[in-house]
N, C-alpha and C positions, 0 to 999 in steps of 0.2 A: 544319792539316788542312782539307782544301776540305768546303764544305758539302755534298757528293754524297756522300761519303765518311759525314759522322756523319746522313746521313739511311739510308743503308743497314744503319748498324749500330744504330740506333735500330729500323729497320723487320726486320733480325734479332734483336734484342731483347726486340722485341713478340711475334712469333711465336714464342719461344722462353716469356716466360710464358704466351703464351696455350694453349697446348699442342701446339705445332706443330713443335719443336723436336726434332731428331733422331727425327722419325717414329713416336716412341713412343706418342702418344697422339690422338685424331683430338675435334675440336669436334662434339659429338652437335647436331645440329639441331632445330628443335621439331620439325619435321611430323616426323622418327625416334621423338624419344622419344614423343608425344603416341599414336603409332602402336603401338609400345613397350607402351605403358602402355593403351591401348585392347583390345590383344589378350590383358592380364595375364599379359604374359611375365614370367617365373621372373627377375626382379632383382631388385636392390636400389638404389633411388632413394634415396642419400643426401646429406642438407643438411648441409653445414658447417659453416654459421653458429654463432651463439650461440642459445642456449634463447631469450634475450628476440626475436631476430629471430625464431625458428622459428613462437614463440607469437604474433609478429605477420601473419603467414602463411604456408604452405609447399606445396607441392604435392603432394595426398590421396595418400597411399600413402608418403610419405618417413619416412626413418629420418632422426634424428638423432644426430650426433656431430661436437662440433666439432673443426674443422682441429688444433688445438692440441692436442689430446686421442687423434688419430687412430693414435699411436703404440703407446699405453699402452693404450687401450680396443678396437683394431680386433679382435683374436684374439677376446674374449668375445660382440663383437657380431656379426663378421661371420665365423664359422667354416668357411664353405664357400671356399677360396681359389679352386673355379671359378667358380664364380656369379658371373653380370655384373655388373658396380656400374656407377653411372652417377651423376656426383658434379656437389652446383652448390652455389652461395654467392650471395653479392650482386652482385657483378661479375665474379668469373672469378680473382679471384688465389688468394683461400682454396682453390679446388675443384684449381686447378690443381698447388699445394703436393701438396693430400691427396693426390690420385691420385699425385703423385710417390712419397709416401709408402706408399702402400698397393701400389703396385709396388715398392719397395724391401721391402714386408715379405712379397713374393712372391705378391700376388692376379693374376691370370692374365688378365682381361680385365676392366679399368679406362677408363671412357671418360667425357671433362667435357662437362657440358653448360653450365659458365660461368656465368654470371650470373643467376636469378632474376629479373631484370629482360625474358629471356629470353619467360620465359611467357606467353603469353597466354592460358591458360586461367583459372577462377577459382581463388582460391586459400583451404585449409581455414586455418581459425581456431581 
């Protein structure tokens, strides 16, 4: 296999967890969401993580539930399947999973915004 070869399907791979894969879901940007979240648009900013990351900081307004959990808890927590979500984690794999998920459990407009590391505003404690 030439090296041109597995660097293409590494660099569709990437795009593919990053959530770029079959068009389905688009990378929310900060200046979107921060804009988002300034206008206190009707969503739902939800963290993936774990409690102990959440408790170590998250961005003021986010709901919690972790990726793992996203299956069994999303009905009770998130009952409006129109309602925006706009999903992040640590890096971008957890968020990117959940969204899979939560459009797999039929929420309507699901967009990641990847990683936490992402943010540059401060972050609630």
């Amino acid at each position: 296999m030439s090296k041109y070869l597995v660097i293409a399907a590494l660099a569709v791979a990437g795009l593919f967890i990053f959530g770029f894969g079959g068009g389905k879901s688009s990378l929310v940007s900060y200046e979107e969401l921060q804009t988002k979240l300034a206008k206190k648009e009707n969503l739902v900013l939800l963290d993936v993580r774990t409690p102990e990351e959440f408790a170590e900081g998250h961005i003021r307004g986010a709901v919690l539930l972790p990726y793992d959990q996203v299956e069994q808890k999303a009905a009770g927590l998130l009952p409006d399947k129109d309602k925006p979500i706009i999903v992040y984690c640590r890096s971008g794999r957890r968020s990117a999973i959940a969204a899979e998920s939560l459009r797999g459990l039929g929420y309507k407009d699901v967009k990641d915004f990847g990683g936490i590391s992402r943010w540059q505003g401060e972050l609630e404690r």
